[in-house]
C-alpha positions, -999 to +999 in steps of 0.1 A: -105+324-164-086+321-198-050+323-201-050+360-216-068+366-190-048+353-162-017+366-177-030+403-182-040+403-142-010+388-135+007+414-153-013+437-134-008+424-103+029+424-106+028+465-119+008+470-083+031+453-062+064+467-079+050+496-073+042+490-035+076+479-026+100+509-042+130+490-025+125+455-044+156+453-069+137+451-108+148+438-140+155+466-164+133+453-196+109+427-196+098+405-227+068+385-234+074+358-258+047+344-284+053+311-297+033+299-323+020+261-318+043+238-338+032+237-374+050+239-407+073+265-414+046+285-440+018+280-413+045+299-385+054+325-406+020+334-415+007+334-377+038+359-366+030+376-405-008+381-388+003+391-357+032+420-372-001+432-392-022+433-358+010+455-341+021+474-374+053+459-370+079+445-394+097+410-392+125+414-377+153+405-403+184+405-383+169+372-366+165+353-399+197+339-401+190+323-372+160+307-377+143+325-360+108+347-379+098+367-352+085+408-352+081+428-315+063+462-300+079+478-274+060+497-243+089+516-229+113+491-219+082+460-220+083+442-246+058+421-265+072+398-289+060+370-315+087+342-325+079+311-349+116+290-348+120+277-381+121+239-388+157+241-399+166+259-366+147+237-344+164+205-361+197+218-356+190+223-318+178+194-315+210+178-329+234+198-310+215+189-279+217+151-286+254+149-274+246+167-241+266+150-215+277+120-240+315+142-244+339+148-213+357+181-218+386+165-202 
């Protein structure tokens, strides 16, 4: 079994059983994130570019400052979304995340 595979009866699975058990408390959205592989920035953008043509979606521009090049579709309140995180981002993360537990707040 592939992983689209798996995930699209998992999806499935999960619609049946939510279904089953009215009572069970749900989220009120759901998102599924696509990450492209790592790559160079150009190489990111096009994949998510591809994948806005495949949905007939734009980039979503409010995310670009950011770092983040991503475009969605909504079903409802699913959503399936596509997010390349810019180099720029990514190294700033990882920056910021360098000093985790090095500084005492007290």
């Amino acid at each position: 079994m592939t992983n689209r595979t798996a995930l699209i009866s998992g999806l499935r699975d999960l619609a049946a059983f939510l279904e089953a058990n009215p009572d069970l408390p749900i989220a009120r959205n759901l998102t599924v994130h696509h990450f492209p592989r790592r790559a160079d920035d150009t190489q990111l953008c096009a994949e998510v570019d591809q994948i806005a043509a495949q949905l007939g979606t734009v980039i979503d521009a409010e995310e670009l400052p950011h770092g983040h090049y991503g475009t969605s579709i909504h079903f409802g309140p699913v959503e399936y979304k596509a997010v390349a995180i810019l180099s720029a981002a990514r190294a700033q993360y990882a920056a910021e995340d360098s000093y985790r537990g090095c500084v005492d707040p007290e």
